[in-house]
N, CA, C and O atoms as CSV, one atom per row, in Angstrom:
chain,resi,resn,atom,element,x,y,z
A,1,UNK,N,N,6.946,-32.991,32.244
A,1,UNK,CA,C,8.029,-32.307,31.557
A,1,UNK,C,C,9.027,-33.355,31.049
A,1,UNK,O,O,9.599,-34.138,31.807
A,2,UNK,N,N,9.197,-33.323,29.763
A,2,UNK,CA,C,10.224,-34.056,29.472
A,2,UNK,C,C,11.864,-33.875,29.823
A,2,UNK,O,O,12.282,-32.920,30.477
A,3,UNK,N,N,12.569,-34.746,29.384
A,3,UNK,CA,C,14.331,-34.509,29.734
A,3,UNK,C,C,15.059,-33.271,28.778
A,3,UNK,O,O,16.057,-32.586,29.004
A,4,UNK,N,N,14.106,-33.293,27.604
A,4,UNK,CA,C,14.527,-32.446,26.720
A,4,UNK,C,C,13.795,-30.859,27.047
A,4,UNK,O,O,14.204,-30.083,26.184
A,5,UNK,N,N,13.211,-30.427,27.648
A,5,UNK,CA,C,12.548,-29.933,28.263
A,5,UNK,C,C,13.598,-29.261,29.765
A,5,UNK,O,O,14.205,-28.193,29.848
A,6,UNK,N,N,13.511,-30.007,30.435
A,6,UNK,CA,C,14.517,-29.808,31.728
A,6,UNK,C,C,16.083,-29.109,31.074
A,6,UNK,O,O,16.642,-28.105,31.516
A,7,UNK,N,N,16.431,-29.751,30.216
A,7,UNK,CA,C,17.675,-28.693,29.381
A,7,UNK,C,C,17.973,-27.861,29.277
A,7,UNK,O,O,19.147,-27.525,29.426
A,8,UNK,N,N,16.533,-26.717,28.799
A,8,UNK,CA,C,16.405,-25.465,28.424
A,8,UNK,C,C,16.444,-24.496,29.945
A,8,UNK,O,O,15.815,-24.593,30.998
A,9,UNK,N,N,17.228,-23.800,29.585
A,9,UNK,CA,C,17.866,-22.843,31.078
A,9,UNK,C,C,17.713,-21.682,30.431
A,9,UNK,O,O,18.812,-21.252,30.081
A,10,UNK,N,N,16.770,-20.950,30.103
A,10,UNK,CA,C,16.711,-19.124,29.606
A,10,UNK,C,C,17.955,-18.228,30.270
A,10,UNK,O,O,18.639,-17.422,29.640
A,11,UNK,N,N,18.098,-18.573,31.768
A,11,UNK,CA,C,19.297,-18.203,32.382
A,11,UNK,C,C,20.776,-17.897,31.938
A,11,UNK,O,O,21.524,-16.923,32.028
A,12,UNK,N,N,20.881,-19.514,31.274
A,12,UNK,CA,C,22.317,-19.629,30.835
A,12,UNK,C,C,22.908,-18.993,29.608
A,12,UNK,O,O,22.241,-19.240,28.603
A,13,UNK,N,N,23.828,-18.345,29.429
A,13,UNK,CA,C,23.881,-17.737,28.189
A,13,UNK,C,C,24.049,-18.449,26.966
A,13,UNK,O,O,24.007,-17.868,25.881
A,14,UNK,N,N,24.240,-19.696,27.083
A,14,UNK,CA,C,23.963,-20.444,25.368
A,14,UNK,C,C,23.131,-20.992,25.142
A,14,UNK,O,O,23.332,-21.853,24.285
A,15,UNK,N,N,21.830,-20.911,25.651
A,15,UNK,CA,C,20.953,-21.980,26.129
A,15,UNK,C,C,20.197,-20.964,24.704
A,15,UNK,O,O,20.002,-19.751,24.629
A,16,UNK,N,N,19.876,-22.241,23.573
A,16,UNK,CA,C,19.261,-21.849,22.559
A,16,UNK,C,C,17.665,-20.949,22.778
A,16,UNK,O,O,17.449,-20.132,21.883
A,17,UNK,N,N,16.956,-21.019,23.500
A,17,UNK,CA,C,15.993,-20.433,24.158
A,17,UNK,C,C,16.143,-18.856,23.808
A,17,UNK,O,O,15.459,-18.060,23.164
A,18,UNK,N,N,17.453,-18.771,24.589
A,18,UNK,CA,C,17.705,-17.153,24.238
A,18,UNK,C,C,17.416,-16.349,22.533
A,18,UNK,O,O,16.922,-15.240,22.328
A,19,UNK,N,N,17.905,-17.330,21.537
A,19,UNK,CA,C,17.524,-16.897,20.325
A,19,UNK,C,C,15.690,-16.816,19.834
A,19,UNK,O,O,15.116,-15.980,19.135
A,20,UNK,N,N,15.267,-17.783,20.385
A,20,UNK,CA,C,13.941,-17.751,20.485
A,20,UNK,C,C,13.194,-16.027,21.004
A,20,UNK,O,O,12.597,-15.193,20.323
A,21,UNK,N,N,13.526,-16.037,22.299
A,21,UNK,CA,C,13.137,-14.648,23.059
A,21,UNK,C,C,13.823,-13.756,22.374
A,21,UNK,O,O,13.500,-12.602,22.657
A,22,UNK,N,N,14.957,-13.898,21.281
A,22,UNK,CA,C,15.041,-12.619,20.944
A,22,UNK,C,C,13.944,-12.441,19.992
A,22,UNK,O,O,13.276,-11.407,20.033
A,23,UNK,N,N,13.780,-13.065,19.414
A,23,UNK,CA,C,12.605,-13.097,18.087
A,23,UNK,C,C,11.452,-12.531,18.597
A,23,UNK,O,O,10.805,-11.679,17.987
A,24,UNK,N,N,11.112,-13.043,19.884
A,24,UNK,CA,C,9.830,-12.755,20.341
A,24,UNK,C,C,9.719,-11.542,20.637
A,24,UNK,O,O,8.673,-11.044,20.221
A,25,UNK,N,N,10.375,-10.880,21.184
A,25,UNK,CA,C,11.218,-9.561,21.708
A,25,UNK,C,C,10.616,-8.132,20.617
A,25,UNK,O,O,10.009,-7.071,20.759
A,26,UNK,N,N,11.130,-8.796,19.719
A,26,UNK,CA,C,10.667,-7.765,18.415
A,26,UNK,C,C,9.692,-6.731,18.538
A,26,UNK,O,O,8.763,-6.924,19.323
A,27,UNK,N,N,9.734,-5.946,18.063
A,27,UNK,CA,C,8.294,-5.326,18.310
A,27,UNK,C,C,7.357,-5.644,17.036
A,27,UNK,O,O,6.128,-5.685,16.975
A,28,UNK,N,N,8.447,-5.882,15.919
A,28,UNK,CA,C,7.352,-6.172,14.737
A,28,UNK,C,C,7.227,-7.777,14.747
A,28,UNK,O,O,6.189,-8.189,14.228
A,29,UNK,N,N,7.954,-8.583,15.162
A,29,UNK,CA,C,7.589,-9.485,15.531
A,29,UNK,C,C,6.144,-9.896,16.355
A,29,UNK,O,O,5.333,-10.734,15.959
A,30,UNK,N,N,6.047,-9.130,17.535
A,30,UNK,CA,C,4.626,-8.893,18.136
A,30,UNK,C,C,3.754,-8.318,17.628
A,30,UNK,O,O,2.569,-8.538,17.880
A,31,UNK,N,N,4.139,-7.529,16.870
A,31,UNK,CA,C,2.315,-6.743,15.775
A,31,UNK,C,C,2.262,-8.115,14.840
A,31,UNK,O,O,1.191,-8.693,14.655
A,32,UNK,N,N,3.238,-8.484,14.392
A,32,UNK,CA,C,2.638,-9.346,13.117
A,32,UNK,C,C,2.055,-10.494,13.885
A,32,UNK,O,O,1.239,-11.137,13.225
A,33,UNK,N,N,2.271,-10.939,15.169
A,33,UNK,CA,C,1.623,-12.477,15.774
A,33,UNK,C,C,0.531,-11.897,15.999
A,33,UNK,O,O,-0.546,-12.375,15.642
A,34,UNK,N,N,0.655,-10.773,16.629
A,34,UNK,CA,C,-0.761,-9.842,17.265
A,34,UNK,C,C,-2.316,-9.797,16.027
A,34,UNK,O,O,-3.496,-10.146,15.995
A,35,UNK,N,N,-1.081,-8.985,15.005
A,35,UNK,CA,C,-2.332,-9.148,13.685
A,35,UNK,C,C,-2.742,-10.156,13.122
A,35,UNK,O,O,-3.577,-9.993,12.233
A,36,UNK,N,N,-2.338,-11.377,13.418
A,36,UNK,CA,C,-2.560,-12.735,12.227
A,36,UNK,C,C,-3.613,-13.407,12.874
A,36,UNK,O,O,-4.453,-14.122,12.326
A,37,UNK,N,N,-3.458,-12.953,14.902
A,37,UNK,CA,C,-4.769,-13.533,15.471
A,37,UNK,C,C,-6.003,-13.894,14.941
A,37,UNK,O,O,-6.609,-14.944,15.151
A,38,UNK,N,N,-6.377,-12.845,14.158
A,38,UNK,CA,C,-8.009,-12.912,13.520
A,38,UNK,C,C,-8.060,-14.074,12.326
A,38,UNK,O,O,-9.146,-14.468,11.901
A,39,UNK,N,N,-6.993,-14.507,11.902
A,39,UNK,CA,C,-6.815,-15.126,10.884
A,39,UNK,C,C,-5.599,-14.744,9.420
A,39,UNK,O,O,-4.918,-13.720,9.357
A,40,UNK,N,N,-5.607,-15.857,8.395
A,40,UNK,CA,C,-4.894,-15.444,7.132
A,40,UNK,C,C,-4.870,-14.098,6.955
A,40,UNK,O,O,-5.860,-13.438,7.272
A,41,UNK,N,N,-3.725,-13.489,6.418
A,41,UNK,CA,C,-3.811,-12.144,5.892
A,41,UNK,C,C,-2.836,-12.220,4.944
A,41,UNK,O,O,-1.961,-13.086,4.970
A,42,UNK,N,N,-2.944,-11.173,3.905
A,42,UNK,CA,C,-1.632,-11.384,2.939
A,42,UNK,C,C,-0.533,-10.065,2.910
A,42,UNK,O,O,-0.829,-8.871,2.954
A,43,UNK,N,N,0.427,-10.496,2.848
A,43,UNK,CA,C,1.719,-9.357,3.015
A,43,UNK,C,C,1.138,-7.948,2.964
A,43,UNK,O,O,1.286,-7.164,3.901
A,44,UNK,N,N,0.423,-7.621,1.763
A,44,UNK,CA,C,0.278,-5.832,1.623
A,44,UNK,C,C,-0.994,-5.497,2.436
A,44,UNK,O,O,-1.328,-4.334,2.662
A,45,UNK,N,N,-1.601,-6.444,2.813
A,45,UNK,CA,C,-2.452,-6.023,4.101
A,45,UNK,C,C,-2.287,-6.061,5.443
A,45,UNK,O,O,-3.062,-5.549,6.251
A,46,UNK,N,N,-0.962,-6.857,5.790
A,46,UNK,CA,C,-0.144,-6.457,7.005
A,46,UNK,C,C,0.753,-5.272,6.809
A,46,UNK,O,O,0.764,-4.336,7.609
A,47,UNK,N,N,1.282,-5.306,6.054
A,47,UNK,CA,C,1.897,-3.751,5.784
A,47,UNK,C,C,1.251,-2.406,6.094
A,47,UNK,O,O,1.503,-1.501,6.890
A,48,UNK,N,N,0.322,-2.619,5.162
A,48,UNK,CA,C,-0.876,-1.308,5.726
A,48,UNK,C,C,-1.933,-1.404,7.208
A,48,UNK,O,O,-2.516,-0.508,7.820
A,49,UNK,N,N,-1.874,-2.741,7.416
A,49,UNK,CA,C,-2.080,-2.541,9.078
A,49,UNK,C,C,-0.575,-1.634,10.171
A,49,UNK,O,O,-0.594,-0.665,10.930
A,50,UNK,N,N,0.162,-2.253,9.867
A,50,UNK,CA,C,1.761,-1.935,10.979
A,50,UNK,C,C,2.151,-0.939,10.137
A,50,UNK,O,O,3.006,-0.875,9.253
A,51,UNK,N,N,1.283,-0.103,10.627
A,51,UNK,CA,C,2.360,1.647,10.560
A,51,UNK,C,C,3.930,1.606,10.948
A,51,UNK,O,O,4.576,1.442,11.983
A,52,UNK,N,N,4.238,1.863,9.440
A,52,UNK,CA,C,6.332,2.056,10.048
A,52,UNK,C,C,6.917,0.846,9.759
A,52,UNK,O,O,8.072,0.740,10.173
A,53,UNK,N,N,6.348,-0.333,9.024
A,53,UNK,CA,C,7.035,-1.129,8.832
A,53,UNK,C,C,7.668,-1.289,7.733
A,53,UNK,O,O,6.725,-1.596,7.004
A,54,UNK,N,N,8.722,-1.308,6.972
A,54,UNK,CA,C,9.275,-1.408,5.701
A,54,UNK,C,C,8.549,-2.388,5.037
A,54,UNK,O,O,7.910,-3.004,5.890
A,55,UNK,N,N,8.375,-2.757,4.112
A,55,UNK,CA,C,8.555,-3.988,3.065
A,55,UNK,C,C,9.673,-4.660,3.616
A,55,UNK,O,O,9.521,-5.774,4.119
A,56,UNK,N,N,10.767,-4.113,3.578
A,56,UNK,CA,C,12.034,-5.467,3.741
A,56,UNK,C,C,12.144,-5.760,4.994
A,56,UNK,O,O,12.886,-6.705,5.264
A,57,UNK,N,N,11.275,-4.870,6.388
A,57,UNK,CA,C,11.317,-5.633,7.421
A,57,UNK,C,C,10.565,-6.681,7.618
A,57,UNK,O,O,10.833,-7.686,8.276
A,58,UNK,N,N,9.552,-6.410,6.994
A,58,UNK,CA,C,8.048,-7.050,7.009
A,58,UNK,C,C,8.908,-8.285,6.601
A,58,UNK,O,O,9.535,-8.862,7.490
A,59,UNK,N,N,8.989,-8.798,5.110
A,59,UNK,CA,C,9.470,-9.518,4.589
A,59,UNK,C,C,10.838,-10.481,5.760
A,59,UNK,O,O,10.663,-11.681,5.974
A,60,UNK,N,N,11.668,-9.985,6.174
A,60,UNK,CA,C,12.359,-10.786,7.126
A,60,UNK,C,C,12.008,-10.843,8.291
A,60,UNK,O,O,12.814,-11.417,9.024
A,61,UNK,N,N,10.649,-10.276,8.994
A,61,UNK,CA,C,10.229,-10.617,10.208
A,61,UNK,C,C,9.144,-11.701,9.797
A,61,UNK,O,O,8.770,-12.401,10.738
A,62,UNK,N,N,8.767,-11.874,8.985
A,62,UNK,CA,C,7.622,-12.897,8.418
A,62,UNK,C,C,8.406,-14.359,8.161
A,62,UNK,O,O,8.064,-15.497,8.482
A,63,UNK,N,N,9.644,-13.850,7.422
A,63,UNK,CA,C,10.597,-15.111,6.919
A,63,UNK,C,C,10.984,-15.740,8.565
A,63,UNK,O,O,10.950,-16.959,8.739
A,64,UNK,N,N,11.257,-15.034,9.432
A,64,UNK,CA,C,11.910,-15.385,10.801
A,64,UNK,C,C,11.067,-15.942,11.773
A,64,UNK,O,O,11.524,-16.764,12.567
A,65,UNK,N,N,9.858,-15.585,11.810
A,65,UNK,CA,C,9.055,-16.376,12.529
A,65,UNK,C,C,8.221,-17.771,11.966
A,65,UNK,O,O,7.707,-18.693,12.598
A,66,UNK,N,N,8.321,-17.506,10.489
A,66,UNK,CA,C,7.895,-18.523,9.744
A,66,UNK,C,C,9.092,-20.214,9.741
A,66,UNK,O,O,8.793,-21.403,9.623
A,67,UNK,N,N,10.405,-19.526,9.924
A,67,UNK,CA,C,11.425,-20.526,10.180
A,67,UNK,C,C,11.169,-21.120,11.328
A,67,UNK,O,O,11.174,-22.348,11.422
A,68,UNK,N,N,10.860,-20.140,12.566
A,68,UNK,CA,C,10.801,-20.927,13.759
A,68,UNK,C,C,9.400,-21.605,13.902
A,68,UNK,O,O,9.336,-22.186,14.985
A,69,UNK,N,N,8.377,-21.710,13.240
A,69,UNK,CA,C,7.252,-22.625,13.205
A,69,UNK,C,C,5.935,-21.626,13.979
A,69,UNK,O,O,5.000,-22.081,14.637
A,70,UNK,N,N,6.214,-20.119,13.656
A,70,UNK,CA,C,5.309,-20.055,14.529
A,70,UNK,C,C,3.753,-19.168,13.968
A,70,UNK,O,O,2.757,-18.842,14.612
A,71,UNK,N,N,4.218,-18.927,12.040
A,71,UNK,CA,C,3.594,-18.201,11.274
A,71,UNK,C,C,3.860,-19.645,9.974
A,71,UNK,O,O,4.866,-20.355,9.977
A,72,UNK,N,N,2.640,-19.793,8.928
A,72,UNK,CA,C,2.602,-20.368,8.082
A,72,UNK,C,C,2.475,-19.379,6.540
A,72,UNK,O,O,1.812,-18.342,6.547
A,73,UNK,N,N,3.026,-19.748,5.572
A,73,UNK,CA,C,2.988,-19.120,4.366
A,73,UNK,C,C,2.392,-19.963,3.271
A,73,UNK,O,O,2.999,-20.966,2.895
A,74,UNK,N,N,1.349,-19.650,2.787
A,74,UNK,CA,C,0.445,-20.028,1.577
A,74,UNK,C,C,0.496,-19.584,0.502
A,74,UNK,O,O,0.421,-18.362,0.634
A,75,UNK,N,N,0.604,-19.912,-0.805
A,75,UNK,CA,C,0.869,-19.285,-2.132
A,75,UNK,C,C,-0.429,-19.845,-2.974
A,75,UNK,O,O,-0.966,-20.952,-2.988
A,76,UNK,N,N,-0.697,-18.666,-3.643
A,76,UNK,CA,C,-1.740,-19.223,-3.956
A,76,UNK,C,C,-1.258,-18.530,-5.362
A,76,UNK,O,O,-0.683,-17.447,-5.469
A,77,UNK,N,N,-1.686,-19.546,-6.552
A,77,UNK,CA,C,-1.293,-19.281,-8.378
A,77,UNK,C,C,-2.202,-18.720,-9.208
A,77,UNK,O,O,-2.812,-19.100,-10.208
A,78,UNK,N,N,-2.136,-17.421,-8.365
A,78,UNK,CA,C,-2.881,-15.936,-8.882
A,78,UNK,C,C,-2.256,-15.294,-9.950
A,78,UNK,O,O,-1.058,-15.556,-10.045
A,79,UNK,N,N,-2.752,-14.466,-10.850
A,79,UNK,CA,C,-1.963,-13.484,-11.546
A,79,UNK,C,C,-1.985,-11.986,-10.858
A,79,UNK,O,O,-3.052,-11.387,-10.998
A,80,UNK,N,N,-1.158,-11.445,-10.283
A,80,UNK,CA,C,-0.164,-11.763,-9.551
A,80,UNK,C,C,-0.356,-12.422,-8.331
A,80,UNK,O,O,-1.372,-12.253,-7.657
A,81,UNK,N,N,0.675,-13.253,-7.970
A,81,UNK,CA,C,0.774,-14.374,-6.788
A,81,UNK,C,C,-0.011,-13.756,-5.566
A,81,UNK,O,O,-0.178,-12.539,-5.475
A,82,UNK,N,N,-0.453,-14.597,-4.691
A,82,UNK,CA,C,-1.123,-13.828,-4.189
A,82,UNK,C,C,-0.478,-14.761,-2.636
A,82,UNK,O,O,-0.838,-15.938,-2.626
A,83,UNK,N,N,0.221,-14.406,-1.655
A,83,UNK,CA,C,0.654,-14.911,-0.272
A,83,UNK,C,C,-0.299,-14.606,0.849
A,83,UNK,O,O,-0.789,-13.486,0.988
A,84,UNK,N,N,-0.592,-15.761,1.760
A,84,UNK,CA,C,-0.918,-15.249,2.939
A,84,UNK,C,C,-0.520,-15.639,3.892
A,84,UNK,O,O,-0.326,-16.854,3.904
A,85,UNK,N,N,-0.344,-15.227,4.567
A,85,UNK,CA,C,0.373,-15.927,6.356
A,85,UNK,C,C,-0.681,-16.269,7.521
A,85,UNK,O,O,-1.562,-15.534,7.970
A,86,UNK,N,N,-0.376,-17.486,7.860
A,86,UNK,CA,C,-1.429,-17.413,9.174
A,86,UNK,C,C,-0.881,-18.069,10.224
A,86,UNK,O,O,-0.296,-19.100,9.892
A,87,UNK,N,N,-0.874,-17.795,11.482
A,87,UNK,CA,C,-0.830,-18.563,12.855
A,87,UNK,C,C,-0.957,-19.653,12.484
A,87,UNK,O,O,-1.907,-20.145,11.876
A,88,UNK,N,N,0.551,-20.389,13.017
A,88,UNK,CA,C,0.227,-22.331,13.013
A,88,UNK,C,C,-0.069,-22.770,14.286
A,88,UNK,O,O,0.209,-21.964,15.174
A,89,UNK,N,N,-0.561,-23.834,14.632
A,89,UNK,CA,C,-0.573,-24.300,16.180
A,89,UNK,C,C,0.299,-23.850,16.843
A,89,UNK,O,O,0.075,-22.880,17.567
A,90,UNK,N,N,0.941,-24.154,16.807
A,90,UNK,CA,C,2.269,-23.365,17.947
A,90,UNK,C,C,2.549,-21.709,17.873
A,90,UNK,O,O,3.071,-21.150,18.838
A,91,UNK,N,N,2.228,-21.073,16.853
A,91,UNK,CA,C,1.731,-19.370,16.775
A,91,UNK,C,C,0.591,-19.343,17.750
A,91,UNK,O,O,0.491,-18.387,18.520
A,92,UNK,N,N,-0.205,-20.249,17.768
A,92,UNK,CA,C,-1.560,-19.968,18.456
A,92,UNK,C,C,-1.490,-19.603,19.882
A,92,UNK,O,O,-2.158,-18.762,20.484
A,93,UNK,N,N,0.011,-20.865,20.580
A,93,UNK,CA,C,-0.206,-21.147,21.644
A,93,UNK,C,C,0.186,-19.469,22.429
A,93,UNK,O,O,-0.120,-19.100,23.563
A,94,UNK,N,N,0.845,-18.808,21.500
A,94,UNK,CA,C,0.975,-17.070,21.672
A,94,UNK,C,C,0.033,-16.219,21.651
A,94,UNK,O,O,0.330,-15.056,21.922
A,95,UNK,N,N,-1.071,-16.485,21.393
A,95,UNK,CA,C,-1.884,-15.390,21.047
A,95,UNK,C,C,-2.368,-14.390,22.609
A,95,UNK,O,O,-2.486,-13.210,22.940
A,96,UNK,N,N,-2.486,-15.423,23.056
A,96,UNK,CA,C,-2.820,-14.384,24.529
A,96,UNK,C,C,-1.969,-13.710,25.106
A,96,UNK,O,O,-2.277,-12.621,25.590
A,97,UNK,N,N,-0.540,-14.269,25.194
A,97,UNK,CA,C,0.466,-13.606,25.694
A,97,UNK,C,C,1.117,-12.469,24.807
A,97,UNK,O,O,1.712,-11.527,25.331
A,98,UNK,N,N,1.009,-12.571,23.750
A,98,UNK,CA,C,1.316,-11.505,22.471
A,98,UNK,C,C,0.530,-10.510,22.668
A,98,UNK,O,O,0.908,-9.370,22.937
A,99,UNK,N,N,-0.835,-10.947,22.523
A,99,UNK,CA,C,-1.833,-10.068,22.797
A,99,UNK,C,C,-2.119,-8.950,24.523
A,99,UNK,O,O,-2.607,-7.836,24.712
A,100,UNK,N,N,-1.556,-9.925,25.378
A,100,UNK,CA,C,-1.625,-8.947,26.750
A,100,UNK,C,C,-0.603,-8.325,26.781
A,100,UNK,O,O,-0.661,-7.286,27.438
A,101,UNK,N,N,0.513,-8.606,26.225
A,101,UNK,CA,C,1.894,-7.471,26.169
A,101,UNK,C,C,1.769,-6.536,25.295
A,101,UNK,O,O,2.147,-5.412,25.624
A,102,UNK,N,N,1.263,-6.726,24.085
A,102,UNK,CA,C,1.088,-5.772,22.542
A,102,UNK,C,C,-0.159,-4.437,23.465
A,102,UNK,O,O,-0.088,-3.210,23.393
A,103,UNK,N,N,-0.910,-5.060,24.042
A,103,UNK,CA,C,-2.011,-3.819,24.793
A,103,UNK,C,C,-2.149,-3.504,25.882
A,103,UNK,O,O,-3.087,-2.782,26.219
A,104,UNK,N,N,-0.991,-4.092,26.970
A,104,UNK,CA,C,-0.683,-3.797,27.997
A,104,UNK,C,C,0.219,-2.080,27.364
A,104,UNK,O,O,0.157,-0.879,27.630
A,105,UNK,N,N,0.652,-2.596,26.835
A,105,UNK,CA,C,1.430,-1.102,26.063
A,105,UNK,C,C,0.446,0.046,26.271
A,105,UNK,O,O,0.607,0.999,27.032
A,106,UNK,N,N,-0.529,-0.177,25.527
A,106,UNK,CA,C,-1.570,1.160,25.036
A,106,UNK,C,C,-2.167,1.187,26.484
A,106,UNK,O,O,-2.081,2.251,27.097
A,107,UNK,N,N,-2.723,0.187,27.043
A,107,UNK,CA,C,-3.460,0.744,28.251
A,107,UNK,C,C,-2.726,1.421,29.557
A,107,UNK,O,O,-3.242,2.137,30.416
A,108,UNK,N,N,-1.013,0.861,29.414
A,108,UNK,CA,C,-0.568,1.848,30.718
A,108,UNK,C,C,0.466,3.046,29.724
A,108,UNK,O,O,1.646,3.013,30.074
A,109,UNK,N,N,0.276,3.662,29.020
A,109,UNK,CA,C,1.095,4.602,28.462
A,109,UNK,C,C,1.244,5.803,29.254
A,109,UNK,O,O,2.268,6.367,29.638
A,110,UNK,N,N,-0.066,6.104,29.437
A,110,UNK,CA,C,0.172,7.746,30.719
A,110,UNK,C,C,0.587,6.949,31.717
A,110,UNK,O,O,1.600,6.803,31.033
A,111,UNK,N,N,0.780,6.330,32.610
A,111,UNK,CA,C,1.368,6.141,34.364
A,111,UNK,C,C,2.826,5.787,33.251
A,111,UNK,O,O,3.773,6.368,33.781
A,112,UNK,N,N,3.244,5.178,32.146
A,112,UNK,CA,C,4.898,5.276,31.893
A,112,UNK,C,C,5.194,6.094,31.832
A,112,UNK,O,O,6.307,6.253,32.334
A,113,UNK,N,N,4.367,7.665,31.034
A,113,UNK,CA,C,4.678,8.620,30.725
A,113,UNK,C,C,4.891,9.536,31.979
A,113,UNK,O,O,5.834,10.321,32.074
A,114,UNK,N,N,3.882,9.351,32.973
A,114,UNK,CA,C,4.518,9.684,34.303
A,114,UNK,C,C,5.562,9.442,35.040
A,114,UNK,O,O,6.136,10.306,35.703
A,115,UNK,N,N,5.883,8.261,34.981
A,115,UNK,CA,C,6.903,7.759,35.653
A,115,UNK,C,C,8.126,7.791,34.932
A,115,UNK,O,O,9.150,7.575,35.579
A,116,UNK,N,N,8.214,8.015,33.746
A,116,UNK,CA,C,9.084,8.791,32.904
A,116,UNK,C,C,9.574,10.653,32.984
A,116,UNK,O,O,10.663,11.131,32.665
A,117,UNK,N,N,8.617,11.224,33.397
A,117,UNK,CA,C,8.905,12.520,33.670
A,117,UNK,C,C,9.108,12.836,35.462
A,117,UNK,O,O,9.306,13.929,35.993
A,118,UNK,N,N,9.006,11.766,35.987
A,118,UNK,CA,C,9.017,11.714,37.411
A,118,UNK,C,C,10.664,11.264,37.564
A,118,UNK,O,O,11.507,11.948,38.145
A,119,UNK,N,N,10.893,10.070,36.963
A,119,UNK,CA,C,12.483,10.025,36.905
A,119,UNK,C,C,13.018,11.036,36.382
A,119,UNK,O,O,14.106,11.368,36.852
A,120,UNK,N,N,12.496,11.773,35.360
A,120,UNK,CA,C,13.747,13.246,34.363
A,120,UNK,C,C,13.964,14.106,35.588
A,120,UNK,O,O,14.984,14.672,35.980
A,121,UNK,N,N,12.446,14.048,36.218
A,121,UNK,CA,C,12.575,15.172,37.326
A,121,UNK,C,C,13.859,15.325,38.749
A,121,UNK,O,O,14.523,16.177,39.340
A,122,UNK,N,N,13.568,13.714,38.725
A,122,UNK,CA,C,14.597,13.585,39.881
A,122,UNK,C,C,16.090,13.149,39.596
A,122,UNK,O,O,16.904,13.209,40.517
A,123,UNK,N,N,16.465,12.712,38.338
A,123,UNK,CA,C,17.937,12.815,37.370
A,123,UNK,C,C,18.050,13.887,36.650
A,123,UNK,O,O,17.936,13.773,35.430
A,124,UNK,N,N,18.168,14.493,36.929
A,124,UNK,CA,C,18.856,16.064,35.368
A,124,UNK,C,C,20.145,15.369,34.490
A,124,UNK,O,O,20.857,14.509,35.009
A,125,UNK,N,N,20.312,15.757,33.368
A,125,UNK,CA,C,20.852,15.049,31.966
A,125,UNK,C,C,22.329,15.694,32.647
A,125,UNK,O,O,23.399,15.541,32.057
């Protein structure tokens, strides 16, 4: 571990880290690392993968992870332009952990959904 390394305190509240995890946090942040796994894709085919995502979210969740190094953007001098995004090395080093949180979701949904109507049961509004 380096010295620069030893610095980073997730704990502390200014500890730049924290802006990182918020990014990660995202939920469209996690479909779009989730979807790029397989490879390049271009904007209107992530769109129509992520049900519910705007254009203008898409567009600044792509711009935001692309700043922090963790999605790459390709232009290619199509009539019309044609973009694709793909996982850079350091996107990569996410893929498993993106991936076991993004489907940890779907596989425990009924025991949340239980344990969601098990708390209503025992708090009344």
């Amino acid at each position: 571990m380096t010295a620069m390394q030893q610095a980073y305190n997730v704990y502390e509240d200014r500890c730049p880290t924290r802006l990182v995890l918020d990014r990660l946090a995202d939920k469209w942040a996690l479909l779009i690392l989730d979807r790029l796994e397989g490879g390049p894709v271009r904007f209107n085919h992530i769109r129509r993968d992520i049900k519910g995502i705007s254009q203008k979210v898409l567009a600044q969740t792509l711009r935001k992870l692309e700043r922090n190094g963790l999605i790459s953007r390709t232009i290619f001098p199509t009539v019309p332009v044609t973009v694709e995004y793909a996982l850079t090395p350091l996107g990569h080093t996410l893929t498993d952990t993106v991936s076991a949180l993004a489907h940890w979701a779907e596989k425990n949904m009924d025991a949340i959904f239980a344990a969601q109507r098990a708390y209503d049961e025992t708090h009344p509004v």
